[in-house]
GUSEPA-197580 format. One record per residue (C-alpha): residue in three letters; chain; x, y, z. Coordinates in steps of 0.1 Angstrom, whole numbers. Example, Ala and Ser with C-alpha at 12.3 -4.5 7.8 and 13.67 -1.06 7.14 Angstrom:
GUSEPA-197580
{atom "ALA" "A" {123 -45 78}}
{atom "SER" "A" {137 -11 71}}
***
This chain:
GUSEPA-197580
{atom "UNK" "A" {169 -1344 -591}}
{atom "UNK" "A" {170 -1316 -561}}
{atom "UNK" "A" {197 -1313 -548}}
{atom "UNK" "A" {221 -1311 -581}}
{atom "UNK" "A" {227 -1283 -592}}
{atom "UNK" "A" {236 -1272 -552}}
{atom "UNK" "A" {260 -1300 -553}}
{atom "UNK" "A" {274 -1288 -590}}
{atom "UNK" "A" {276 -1250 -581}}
{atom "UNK" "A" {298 -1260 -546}}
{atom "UNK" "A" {324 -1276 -564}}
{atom "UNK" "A" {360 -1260 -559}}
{atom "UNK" "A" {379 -1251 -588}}
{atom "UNK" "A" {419 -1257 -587}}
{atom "UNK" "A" {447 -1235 -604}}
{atom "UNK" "A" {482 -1245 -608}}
{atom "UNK" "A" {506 -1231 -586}}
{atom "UNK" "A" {533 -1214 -596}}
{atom "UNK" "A" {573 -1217 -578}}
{atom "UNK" "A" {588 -1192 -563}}
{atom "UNK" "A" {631 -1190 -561}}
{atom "UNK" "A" {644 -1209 -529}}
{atom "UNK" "A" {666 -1181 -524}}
{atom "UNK" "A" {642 -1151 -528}}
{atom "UNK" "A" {604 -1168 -523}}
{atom "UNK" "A" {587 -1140 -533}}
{atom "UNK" "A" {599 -1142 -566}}
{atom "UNK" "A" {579 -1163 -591}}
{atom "UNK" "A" {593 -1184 -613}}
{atom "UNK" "A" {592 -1208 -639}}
{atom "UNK" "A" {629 -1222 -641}}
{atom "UNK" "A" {645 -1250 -624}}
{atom "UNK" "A" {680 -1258 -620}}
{atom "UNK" "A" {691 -1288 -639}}
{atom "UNK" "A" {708 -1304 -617}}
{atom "UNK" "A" {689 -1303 -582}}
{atom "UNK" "A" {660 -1291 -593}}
{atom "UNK" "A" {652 -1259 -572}}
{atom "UNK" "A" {634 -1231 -589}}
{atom "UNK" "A" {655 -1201 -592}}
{atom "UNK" "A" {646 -1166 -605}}
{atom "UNK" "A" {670 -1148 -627}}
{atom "UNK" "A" {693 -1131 -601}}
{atom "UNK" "A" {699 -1163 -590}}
{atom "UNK" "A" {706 -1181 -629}}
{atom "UNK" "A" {741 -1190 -642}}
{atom "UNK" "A" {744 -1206 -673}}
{atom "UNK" "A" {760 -1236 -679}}
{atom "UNK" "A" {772 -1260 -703}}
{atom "UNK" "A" {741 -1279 -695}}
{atom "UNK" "A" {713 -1256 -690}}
{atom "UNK" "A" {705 -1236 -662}}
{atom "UNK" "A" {722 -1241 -627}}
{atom "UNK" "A" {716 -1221 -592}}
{atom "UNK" "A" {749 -1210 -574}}
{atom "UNK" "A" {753 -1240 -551}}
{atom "UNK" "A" {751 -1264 -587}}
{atom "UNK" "A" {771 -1240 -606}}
{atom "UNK" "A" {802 -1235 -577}}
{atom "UNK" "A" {805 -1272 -568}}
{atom "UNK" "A" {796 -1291 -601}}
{atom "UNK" "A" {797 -1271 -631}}
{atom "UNK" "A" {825 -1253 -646}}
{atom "UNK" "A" {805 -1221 -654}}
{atom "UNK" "A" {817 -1184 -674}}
{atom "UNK" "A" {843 -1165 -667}}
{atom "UNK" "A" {835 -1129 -655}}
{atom "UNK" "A" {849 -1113 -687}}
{atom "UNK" "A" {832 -1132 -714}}
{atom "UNK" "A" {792 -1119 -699}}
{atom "UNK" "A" {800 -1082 -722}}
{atom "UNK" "A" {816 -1057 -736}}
{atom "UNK" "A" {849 -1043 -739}}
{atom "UNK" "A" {863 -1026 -707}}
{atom "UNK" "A" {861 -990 -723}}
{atom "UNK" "A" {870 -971 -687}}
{atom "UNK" "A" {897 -998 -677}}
{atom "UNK" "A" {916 -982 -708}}
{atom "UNK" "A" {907 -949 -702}}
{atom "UNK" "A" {918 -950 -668}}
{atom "UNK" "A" {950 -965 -675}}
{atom "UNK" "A" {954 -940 -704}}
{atom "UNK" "A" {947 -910 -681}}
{atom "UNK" "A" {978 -921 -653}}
{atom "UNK" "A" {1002 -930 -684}}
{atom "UNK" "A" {992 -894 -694}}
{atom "UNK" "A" {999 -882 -660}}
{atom "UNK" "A" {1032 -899 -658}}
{atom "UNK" "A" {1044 -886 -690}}
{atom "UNK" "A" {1032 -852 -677}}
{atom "UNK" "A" {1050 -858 -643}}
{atom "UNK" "A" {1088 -862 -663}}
{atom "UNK" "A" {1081 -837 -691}}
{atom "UNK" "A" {1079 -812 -651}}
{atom "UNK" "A" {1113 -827 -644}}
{atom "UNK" "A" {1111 -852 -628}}
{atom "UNK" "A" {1134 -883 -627}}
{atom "UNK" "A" {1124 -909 -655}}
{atom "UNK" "A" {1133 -938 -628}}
{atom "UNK" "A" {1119 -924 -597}}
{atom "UNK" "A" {1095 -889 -609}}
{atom "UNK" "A" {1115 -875 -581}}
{atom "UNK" "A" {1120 -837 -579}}
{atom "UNK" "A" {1089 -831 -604}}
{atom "UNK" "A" {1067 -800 -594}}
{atom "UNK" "A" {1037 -819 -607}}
{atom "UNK" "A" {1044 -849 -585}}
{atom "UNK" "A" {1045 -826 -552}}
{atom "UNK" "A" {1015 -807 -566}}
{atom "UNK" "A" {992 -836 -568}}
{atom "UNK" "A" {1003 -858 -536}}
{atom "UNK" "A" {984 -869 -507}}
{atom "UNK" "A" {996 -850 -469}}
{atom "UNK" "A" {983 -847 -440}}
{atom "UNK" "A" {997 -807 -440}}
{atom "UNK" "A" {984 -805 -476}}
{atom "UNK" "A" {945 -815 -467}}
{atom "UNK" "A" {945 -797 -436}}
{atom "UNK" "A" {953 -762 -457}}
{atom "UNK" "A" {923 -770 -479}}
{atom "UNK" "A" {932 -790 -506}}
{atom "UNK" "A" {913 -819 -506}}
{atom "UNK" "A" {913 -824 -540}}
{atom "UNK" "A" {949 -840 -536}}
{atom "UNK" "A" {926 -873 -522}}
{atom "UNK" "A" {919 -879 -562}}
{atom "UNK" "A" {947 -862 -579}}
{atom "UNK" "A" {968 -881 -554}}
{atom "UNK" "A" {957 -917 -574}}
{atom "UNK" "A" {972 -911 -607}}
{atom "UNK" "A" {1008 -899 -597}}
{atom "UNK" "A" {1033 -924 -595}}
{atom "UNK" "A" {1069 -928 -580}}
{atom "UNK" "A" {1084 -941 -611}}
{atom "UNK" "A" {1084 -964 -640}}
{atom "UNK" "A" {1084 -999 -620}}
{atom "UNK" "A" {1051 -981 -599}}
{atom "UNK" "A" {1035 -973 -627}}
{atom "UNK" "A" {1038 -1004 -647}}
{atom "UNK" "A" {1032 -1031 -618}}
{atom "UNK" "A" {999 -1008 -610}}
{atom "UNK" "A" {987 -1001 -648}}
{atom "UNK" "A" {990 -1039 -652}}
{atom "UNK" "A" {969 -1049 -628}}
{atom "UNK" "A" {946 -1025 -634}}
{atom "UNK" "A" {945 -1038 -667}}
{atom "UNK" "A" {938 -1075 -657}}
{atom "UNK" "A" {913 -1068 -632}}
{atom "UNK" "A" {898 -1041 -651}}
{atom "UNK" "A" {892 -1066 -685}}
{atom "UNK" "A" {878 -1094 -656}}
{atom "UNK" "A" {857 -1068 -634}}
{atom "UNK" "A" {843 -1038 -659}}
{atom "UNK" "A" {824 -1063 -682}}
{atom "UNK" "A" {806 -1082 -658}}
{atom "UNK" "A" {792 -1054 -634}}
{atom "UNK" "A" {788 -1021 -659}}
{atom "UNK" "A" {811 -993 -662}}
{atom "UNK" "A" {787 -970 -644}}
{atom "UNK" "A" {793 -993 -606}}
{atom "UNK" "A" {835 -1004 -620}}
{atom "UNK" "A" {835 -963 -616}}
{atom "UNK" "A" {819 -961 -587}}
{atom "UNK" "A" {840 -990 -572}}
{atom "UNK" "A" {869 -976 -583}}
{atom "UNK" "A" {866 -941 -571}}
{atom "UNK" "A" {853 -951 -534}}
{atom "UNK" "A" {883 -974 -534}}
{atom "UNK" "A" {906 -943 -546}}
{atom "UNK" "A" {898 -922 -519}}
{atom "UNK" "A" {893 -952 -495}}
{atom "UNK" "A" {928 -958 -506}}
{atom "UNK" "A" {934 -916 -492}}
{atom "UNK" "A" {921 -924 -462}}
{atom "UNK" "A" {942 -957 -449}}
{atom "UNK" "A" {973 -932 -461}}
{atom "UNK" "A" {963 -900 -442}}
{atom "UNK" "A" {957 -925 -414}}
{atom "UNK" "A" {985 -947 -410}}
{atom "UNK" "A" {1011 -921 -419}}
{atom "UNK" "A" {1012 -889 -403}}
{atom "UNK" "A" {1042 -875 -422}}
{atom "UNK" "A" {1051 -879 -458}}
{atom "UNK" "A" {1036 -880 -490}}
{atom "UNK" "A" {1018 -906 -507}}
{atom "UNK" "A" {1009 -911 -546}}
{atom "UNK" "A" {998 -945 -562}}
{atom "UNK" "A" {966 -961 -581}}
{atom "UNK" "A" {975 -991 -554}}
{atom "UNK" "A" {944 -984 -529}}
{atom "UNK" "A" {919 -982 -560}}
{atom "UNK" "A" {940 -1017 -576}}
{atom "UNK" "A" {931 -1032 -543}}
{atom "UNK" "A" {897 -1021 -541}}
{atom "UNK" "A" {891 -1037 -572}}
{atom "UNK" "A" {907 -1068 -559}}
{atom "UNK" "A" {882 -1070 -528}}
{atom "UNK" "A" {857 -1059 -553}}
{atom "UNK" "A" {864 -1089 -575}}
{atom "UNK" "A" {862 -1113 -552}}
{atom "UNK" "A" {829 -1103 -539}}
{atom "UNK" "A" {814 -1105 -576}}
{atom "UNK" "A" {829 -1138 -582}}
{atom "UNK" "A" {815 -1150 -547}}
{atom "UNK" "A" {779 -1136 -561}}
{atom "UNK" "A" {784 -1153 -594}}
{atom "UNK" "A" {791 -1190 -579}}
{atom "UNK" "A" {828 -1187 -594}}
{atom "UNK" "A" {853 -1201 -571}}
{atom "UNK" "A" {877 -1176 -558}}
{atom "UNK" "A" {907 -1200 -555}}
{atom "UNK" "A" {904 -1215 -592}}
{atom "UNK" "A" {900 -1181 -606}}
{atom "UNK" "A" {937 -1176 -591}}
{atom "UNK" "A" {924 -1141 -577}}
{atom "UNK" "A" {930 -1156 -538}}
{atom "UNK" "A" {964 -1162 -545}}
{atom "UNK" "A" {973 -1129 -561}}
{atom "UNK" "A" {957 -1112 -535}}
{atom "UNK" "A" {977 -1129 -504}}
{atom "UNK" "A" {1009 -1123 -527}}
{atom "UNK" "A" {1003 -1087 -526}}
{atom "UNK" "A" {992 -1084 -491}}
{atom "UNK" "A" {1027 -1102 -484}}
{atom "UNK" "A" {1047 -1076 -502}}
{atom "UNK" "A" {1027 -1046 -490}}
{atom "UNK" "A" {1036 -1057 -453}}
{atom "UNK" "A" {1073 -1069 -460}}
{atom "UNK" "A" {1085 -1044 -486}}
{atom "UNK" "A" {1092 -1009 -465}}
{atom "UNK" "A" {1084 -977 -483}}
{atom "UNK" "A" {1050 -994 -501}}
{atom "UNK" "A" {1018 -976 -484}}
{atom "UNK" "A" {1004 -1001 -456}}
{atom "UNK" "A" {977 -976 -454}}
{atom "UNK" "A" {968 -971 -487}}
{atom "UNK" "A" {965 -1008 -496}}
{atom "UNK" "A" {942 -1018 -467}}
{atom "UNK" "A" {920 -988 -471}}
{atom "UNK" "A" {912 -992 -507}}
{atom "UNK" "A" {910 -1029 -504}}
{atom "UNK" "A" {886 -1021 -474}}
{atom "UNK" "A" {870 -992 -492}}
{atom "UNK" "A" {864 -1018 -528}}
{atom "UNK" "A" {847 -1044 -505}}
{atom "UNK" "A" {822 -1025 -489}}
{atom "UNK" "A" {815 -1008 -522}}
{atom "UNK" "A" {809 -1042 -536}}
{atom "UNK" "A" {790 -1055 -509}}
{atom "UNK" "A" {766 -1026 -510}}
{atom "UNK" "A" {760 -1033 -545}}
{atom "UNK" "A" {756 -1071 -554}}
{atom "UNK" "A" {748 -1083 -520}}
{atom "UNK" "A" {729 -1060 -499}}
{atom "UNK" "A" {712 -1042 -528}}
{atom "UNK" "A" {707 -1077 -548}}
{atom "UNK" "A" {695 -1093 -515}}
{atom "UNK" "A" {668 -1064 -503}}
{atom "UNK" "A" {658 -1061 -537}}
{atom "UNK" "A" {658 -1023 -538}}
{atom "UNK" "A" {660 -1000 -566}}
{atom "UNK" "A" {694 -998 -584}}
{atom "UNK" "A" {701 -961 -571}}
{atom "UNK" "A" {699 -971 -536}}
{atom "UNK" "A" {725 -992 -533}}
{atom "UNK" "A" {748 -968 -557}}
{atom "UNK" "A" {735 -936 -532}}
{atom "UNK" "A" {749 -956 -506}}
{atom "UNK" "A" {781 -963 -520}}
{atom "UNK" "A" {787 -927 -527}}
{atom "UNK" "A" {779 -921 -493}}
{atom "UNK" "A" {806 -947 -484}}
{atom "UNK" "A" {830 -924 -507}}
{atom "UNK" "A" {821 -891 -485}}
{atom "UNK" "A" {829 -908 -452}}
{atom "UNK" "A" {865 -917 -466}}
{atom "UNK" "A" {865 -880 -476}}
{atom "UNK" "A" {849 -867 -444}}
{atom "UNK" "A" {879 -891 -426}}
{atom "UNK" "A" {907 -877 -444}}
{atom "UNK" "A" {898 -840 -438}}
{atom "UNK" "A" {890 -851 -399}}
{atom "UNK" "A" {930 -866 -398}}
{atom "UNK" "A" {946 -842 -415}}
{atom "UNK" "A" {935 -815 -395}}
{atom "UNK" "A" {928 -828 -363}}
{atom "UNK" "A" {892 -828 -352}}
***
């Protein structure tokens, strides 16, 4: 009959669509949370005890992983710690005090001054982070290290724990040089904190909740001591907790959000590091 096969040949042909993740729509997908429902990409998965769950599901409802149990051993958590117990030993064997490192000519060598950076030797920012002013320093610090350092390293990669830890070491420099013009200052306390802000941020990105994990509390409990016990470095605290934030920021939420290459967040994070560095020469001599 005329008229058909126009008829047949104008039909319009339909193709499934595919979801895209409510949090990043142009992402395609083909997961959905089991509980709501939502499709999520896998930036945006954590796995549950029943099935897939997007961060709002997985915070409020479900009791979701621990950061430590997503890899592998914390390799540079225990090389870290191993290199400052190193240091230590190194520090007394120079004569210095077994209680306090006092009068050791490797302890005065390696600290952080404003006199010392402003003659040139910046490299006292770094060295500065593995000396210690005794036993009781070194063991509160290496402890924490080692707790956070077991939570932190496996979950984000030792290649960004370093770079986190670094930045927050020489963050850590900075808040010194700037809150306290005379003196020296030694301690892995700015890079402890840094991991601490660090930490937080992660578990934040992860849908953990930061009061459960216990993290909250032991952070307000340091901040506590750091502003009522005198002698501990106000500076160095604050600017490596500062310095471990930002770091952390950069990398899981800025560079997870914009969706950029891995290198661009880590570029900028080393570019945070040479600002700290850039600050403490700026102090120390003035300009």
């Amino acid at each position: 009959m005329p008229g058909r096969g126009p008829a047949q040949s104008s039909r319009r042909l339909s193709f499934p669509t595919v979801a895209t993740c409510y949090r990043h729509p142009d992402l395609e997908t083909g997961v959905a949370c089991s509980n709501c429902g939502r499709p999520i990409c896998p930036d945006c998965m954590t796995t549950t005890q029943v099935g897939m769950r997007c961060p709002e599901c997985a915070r409020e409802r479900t009791p979701v992983r621990s950061l430590g149990s997503l890899a592998s051993e914390p390799t540079l958590t225990y090389a870290l710690i191993g290199i400052n117990v190193l240091v230590a030993l190194a520090v007394f064997l120079s004569g210095a005090s077994a209680v306090s490192f006092r009068g050791g000519s490797l302890l005065a060598a390696g600290a952080v001054s404003r006199p010392t950076i402003a003659h040139g030797e910046a490299w006292r920012l770094v060295t500065a982070g593995f000396l210690h002013a005794g036993l009781m320093h070194l063991a509160f610090n290496m402890l924490a290290l080692y707790v956070l350092g077991g939570l932190l390293e496996p979950a984000i990669g030792k290649l960004r724990f370093g770079l986190i830890y670094l930045v927050s070491l020489l963050a850590g420099s900075f808040g010194a040089l700037l809150l306290q013009p005379v003196g020296q200052t030694v301690g892995a306390s700015g890079a402890v904190f840094g991991l601490m802000g660090a930490a937080i941020v992660v578990m934040r990105s992860r849908g953990i909740n930061l009061m459960e994990s216990g993290l909250g509390l032991w952070l307000g409990l340091n901040l506590l001591i750091t502003f009522a016990v005198p002698g501990i470095s106000i500076g160095g605290h604050i600017g490596g907790l500062v310095g471990g934030t930002l770091a952390a920021l950069l990398l899981f939420e800025v560079g997870e959000r914009v969706r950029v290459p891995p290198v661009v967040p880590a570029a900028a994070v080393a570019v945070l590091g040479g600002l700290a560095v850039a600050g403490s020469l700026a102090i120390s001599t003035g300009y």
